[in-house]
C-alpha positions in Angstrom: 89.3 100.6 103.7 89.4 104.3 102.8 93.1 104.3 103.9 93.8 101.1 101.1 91.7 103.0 98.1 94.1 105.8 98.9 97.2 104.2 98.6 95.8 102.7 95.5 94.8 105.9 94.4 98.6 107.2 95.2 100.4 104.4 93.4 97.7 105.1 90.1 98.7 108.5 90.1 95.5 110.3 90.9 96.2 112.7 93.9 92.7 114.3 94.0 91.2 110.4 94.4 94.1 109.8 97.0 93.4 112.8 98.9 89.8 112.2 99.0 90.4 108.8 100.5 92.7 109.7 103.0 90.4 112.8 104.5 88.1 109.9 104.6 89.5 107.3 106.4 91.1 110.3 108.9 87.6 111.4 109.3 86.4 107.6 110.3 89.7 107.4 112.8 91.3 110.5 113.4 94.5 108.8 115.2 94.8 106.6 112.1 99.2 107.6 112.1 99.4 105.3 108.5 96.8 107.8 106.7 98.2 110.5 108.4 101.4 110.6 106.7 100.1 109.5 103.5 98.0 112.2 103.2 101.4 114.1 104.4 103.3 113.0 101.8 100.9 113.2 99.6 100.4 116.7 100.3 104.4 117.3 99.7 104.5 115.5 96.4 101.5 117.8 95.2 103.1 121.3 96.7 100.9 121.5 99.5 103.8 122.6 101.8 101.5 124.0 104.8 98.6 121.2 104.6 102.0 119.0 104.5 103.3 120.1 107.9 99.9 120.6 109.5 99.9 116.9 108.9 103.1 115.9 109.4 103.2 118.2 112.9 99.4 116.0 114.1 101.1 112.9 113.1 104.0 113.7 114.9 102.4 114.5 117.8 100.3 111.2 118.0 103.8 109.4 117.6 106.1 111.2 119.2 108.3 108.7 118.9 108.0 107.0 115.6 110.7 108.3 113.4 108.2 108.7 110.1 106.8 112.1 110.8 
């Protein structure tokens, strides 16, 4: 659920709500790859470089071989 208000919350343009979210829902489910690299991206589009790779680098690491991260 907390994963879905933040993708909302992306596509409505509000980052801080977004972000919010996505902690969230990682919080719930740490392994969660979706919020993950939401919250990656996310994180990019707001000039977060080094929360961006942080993120990117766990998601990466649950998935090693998804192509996403």
């Amino acid at each position: 659920m907390h994963h879905l208000l933040g993708q909302i919350a992306i596509d409505s343009r509000e980052p801080d709500v977004a972000r919010e979210s996505l902690r969230t829902a990682i919080q719930f489910y740490p392994q969660h790859l979706p919020s993950l690299l939401d919250l990656g991206d996310l994180y990019l589009s707001t000039g977060e470089a080094e929360r961006a790779r942080e993120t990117l680098v766990r998601a990466a690491s649950l998935a090693p071989q998804d192509p996403r991260p």
